[in-house]
PyMOL CGO cylinders between C-alpha atoms (Angstrom):
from pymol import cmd
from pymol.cgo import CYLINDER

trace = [
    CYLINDER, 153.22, 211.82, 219.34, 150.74, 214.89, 217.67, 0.3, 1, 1, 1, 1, 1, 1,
    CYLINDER, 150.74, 214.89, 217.67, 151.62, 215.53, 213.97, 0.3, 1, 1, 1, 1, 1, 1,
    CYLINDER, 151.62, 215.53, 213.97, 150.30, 218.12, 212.03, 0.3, 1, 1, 1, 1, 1, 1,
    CYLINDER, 150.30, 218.12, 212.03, 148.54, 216.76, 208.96, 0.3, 1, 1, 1, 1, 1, 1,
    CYLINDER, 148.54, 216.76, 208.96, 147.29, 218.94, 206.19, 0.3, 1, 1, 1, 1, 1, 1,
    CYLINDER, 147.29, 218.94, 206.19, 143.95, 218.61, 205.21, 0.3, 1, 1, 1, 1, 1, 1,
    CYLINDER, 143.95, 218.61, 205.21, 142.82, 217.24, 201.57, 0.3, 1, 1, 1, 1, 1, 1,
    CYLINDER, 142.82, 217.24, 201.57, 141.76, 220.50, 200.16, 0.3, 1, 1, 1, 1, 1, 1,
    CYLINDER, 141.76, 220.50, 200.16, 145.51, 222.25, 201.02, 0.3, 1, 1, 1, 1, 1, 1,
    CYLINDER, 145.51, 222.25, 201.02, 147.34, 219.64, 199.06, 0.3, 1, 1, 1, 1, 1, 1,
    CYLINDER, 147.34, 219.64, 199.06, 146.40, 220.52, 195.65, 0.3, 1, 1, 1, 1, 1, 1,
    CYLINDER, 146.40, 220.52, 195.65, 146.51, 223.85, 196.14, 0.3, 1, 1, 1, 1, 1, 1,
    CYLINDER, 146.51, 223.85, 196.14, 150.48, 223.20, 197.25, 0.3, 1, 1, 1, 1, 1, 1,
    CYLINDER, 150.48, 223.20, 197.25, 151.35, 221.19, 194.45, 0.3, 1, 1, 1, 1, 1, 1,
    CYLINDER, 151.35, 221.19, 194.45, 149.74, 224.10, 191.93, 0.3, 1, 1, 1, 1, 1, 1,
    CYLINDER, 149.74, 224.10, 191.93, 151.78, 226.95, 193.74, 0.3, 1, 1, 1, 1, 1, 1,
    CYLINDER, 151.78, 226.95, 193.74, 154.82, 224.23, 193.54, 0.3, 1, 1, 1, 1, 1, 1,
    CYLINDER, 154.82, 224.23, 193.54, 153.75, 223.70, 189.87, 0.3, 1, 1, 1, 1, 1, 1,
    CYLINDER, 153.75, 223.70, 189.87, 153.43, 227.34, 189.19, 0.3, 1, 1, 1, 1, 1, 1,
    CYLINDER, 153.43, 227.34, 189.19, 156.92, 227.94, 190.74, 0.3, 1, 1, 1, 1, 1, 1,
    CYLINDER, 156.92, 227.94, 190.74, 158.54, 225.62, 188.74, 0.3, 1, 1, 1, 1, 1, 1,
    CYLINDER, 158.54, 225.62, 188.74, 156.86, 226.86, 185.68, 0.3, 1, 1, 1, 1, 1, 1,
    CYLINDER, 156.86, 226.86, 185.68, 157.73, 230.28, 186.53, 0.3, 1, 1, 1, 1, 1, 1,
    CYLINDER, 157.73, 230.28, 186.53, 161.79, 229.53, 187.25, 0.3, 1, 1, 1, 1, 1, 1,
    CYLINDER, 161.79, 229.53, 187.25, 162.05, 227.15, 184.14, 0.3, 1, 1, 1, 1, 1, 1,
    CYLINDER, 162.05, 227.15, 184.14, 160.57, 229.94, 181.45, 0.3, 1, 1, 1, 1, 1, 1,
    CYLINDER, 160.57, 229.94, 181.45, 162.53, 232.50, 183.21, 0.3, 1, 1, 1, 1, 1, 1,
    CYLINDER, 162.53, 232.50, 183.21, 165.90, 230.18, 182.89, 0.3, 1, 1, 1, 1, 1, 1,
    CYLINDER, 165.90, 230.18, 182.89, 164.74, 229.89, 179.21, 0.3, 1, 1, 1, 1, 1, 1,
    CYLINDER, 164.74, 229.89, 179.21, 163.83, 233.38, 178.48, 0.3, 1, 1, 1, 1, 1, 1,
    CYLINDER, 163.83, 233.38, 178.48, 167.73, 234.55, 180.56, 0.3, 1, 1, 1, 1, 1, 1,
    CYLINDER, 167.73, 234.55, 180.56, 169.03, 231.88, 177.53, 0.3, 1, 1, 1, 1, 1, 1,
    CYLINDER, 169.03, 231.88, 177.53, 167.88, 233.71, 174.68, 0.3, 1, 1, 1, 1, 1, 1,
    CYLINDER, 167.88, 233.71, 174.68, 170.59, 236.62, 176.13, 0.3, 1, 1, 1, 1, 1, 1,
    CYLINDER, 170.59, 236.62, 176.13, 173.23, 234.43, 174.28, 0.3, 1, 1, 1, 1, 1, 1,
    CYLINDER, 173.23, 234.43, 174.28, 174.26, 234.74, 170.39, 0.3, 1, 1, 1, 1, 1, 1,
    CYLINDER, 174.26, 234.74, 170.39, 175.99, 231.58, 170.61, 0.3, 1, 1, 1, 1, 1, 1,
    CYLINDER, 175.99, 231.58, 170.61, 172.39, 229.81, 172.06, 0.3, 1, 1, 1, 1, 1, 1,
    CYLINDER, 172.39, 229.81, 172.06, 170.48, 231.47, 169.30, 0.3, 1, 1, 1, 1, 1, 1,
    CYLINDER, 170.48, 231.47, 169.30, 172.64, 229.96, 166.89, 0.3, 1, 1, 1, 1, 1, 1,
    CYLINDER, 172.64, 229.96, 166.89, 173.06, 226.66, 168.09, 0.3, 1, 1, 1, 1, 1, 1,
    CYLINDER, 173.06, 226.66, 168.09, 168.03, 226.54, 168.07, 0.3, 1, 1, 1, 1, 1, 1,
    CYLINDER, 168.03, 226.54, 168.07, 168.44, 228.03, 164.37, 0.3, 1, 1, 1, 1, 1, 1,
    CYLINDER, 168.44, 228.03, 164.37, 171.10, 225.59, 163.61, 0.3, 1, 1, 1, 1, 1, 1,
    CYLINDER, 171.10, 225.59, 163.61, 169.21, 222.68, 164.78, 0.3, 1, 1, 1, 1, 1, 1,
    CYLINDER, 169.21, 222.68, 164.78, 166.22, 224.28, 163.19, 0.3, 1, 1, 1, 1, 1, 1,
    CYLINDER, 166.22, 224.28, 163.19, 164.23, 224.41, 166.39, 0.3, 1, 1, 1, 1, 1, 1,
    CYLINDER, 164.23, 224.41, 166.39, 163.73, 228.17, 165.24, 0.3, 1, 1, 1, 1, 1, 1,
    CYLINDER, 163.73, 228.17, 165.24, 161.58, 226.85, 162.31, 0.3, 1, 1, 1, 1, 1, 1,
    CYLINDER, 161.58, 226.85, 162.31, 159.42, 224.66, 164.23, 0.3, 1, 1, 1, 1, 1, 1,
    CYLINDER, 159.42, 224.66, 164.23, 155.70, 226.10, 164.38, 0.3, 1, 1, 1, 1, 1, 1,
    CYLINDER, 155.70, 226.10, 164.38, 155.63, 225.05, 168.15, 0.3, 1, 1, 1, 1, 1, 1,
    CYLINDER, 155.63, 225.05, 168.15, 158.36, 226.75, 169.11, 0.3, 1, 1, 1, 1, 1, 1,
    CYLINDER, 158.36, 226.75, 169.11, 157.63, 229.56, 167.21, 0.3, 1, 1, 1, 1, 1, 1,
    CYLINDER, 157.63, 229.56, 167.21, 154.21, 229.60, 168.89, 0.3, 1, 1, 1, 1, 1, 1,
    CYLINDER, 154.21, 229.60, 168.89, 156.13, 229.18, 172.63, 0.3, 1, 1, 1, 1, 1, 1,
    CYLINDER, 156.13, 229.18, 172.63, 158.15, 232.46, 171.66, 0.3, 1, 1, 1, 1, 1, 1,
    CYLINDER, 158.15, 232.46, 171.66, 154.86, 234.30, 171.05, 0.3, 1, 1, 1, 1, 1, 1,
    CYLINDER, 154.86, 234.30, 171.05, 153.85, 233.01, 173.98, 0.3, 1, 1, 1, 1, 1, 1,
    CYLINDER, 153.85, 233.01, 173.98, 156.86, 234.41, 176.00, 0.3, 1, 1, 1, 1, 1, 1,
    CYLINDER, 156.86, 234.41, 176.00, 155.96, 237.81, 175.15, 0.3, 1, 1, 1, 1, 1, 1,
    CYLINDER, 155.96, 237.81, 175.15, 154.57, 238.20, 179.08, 0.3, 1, 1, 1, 1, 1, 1,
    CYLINDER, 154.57, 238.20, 179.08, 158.25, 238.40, 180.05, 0.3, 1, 1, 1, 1, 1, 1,
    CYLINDER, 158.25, 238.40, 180.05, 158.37, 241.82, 178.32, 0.3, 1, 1, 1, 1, 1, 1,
    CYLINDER, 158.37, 241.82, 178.32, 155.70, 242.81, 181.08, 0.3, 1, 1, 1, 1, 1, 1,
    CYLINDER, 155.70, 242.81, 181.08, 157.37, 245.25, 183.58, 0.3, 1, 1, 1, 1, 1, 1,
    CYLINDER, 157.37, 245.25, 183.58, 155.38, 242.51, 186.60, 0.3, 1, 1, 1, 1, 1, 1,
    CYLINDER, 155.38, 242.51, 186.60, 157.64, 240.03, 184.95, 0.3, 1, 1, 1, 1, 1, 1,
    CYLINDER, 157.64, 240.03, 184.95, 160.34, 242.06, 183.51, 0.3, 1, 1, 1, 1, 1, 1,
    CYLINDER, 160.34, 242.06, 183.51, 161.62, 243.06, 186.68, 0.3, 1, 1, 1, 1, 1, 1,
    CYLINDER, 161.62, 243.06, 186.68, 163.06, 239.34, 187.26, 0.3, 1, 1, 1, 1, 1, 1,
    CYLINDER, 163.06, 239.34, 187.26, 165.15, 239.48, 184.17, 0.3, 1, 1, 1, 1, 1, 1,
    CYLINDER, 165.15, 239.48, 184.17, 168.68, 239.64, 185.05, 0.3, 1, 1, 1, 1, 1, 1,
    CYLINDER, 168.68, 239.64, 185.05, 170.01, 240.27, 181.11, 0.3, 1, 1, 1, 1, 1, 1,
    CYLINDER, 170.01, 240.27, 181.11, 168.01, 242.53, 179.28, 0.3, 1, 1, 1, 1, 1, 1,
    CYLINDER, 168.01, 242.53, 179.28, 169.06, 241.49, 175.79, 0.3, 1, 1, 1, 1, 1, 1,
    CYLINDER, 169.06, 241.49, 175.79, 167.37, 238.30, 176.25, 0.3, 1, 1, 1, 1, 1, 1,
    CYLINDER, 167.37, 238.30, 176.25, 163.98, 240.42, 175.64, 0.3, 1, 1, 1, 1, 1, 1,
    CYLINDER, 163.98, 240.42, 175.64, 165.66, 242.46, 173.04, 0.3, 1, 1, 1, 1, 1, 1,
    CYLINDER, 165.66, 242.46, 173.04, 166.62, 238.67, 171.62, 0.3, 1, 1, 1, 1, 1, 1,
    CYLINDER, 166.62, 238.67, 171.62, 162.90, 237.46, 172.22, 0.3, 1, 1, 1, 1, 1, 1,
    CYLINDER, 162.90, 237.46, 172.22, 161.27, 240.43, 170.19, 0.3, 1, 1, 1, 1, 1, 1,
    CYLINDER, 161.27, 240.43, 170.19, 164.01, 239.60, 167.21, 0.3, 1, 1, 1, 1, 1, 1,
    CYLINDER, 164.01, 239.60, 167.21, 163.06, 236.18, 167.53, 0.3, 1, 1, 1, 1, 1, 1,
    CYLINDER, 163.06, 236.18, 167.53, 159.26, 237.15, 166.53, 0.3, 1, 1, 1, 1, 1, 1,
    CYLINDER, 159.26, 237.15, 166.53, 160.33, 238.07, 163.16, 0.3, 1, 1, 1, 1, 1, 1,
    CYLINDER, 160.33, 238.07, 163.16, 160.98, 234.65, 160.62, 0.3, 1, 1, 1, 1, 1, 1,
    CYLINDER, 160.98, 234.65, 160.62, 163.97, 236.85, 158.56, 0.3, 1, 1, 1, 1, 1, 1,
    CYLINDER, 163.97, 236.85, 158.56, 166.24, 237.43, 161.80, 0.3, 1, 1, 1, 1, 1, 1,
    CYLINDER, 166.24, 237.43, 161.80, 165.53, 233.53, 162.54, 0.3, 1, 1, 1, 1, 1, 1,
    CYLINDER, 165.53, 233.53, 162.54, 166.45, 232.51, 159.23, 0.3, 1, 1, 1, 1, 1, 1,
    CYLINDER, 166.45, 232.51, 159.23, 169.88, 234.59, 159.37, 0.3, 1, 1, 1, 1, 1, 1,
    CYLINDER, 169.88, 234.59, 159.37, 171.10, 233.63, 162.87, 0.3, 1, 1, 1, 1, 1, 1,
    CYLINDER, 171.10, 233.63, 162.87, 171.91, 230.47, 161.87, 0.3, 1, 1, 1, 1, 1, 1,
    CYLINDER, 171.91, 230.47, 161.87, 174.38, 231.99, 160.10, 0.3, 1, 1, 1, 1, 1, 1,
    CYLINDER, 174.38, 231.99, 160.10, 177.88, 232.09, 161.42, 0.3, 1, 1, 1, 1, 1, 1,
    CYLINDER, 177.88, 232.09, 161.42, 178.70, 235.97, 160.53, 0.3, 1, 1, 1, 1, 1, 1,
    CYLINDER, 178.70, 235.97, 160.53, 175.03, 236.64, 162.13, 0.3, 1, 1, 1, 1, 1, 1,
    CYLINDER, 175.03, 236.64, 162.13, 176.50, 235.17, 165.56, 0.3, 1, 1, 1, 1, 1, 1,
    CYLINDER, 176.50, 235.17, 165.56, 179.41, 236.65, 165.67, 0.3, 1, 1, 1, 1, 1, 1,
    CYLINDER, 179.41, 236.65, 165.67, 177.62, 240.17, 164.56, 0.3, 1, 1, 1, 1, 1, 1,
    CYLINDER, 177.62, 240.17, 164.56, 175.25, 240.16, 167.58, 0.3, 1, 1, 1, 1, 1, 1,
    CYLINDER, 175.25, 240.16, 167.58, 177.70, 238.74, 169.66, 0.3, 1, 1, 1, 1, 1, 1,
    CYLINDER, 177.70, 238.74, 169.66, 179.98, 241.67, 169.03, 0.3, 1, 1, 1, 1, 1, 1,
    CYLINDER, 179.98, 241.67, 169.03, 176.83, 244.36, 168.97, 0.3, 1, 1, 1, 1, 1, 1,
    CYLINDER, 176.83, 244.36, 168.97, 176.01, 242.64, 172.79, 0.3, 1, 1, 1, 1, 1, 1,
    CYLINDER, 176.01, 242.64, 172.79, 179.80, 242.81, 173.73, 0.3, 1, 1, 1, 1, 1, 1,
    CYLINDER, 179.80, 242.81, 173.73, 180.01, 246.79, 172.46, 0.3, 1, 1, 1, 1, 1, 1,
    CYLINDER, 180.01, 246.79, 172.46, 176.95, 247.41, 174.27, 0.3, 1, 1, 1, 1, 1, 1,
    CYLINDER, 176.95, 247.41, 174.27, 178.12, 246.16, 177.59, 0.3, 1, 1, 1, 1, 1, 1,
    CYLINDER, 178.12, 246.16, 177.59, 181.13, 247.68, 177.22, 0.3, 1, 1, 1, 1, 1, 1,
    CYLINDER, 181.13, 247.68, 177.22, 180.06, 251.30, 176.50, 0.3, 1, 1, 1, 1, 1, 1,
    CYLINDER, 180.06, 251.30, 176.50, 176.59, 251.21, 178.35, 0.3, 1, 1, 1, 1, 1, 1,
    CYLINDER, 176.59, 251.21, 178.35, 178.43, 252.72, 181.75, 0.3, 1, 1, 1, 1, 1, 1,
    CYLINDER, 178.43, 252.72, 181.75, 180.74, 255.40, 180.60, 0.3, 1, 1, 1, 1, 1, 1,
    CYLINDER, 180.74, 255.40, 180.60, 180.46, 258.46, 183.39, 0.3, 1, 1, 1, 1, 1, 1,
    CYLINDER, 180.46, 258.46, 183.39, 180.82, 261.24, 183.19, 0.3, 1, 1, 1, 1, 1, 1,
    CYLINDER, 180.82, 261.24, 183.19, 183.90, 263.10, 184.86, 0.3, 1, 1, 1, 1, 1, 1,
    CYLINDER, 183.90, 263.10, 184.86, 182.76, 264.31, 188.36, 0.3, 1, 1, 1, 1, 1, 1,
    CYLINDER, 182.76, 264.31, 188.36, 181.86, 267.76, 188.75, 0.3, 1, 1, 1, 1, 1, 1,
    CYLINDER, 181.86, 267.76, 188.75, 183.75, 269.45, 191.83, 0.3, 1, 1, 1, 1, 1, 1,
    CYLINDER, 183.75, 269.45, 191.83, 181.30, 272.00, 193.24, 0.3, 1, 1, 1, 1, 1, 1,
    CYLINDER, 181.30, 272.00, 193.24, 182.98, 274.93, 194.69, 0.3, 1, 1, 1, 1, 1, 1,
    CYLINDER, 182.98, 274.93, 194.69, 181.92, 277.45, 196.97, 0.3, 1, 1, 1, 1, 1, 1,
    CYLINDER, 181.92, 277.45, 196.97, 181.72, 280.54, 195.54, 0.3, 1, 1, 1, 1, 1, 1,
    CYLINDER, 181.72, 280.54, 195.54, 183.22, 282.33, 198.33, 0.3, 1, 1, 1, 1, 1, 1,
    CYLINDER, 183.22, 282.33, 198.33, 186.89, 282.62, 198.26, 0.3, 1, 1, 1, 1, 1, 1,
]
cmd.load_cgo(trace, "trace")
């Protein structure tokens, strides 16, 4: 029986592009996260929020607000989120009950209102 085998110098490059992959689907699960109020409360709770490492990973997240990387992002207030997160005063305040429930409602407004149409417009033929 012939098998295929792969040769050395294709196996590392397969487990970087698997690497990459699952680098790529785990930030993007991550980034998606910061789309909940209740999350962000729970990391500045915990004080994960104050942490200079995490604080340094959020920088680093910025890519996400790339329109290459963007385009993946299935709720845009998690990079509305991720930009608030850059700033030390809105980390210090979601950790704050009212805070939560303030963006929570701001998020649940928006999503509410964002598709109002307007009434169709009946064309009519000018000719009677």
């Amino acid at each position: 029986m012939l098998t295929r085998m792969s040769s050395p110098t294709q196996a590392p490059e397969t487990d970087v592009r698997a690497a990459n992959r699952a680098r790529f689907e785990l930030e993007l699960e991550f980034v998606q996260a910061l789309a909940n109020p209740f999350y962000l409360h729970s990391l500045g709770q915990q004080g994960i929020l104050d942490q200079p490492a995490f604080i340094n990973f959020l920088d680093y997240l910025q890519y996400w607000r790339e329109k290459d990387y963007a385009r993946f992002i299935h709720y845009p207030h998690a990079l509305h989120h991720l930009e608030l997160l850059q700033h030390a005063t809105f980390r210090a305040e979601i950790r704050k009950d009212e805070w939560r429930e303030y963006l929570n409602q701001k998020q649940f407004e928006h999503w509410r209102t964002w598709r109002v149409y307007a009434p169709a417009v009946v064309l009519r033929d000018s000719h009677p």
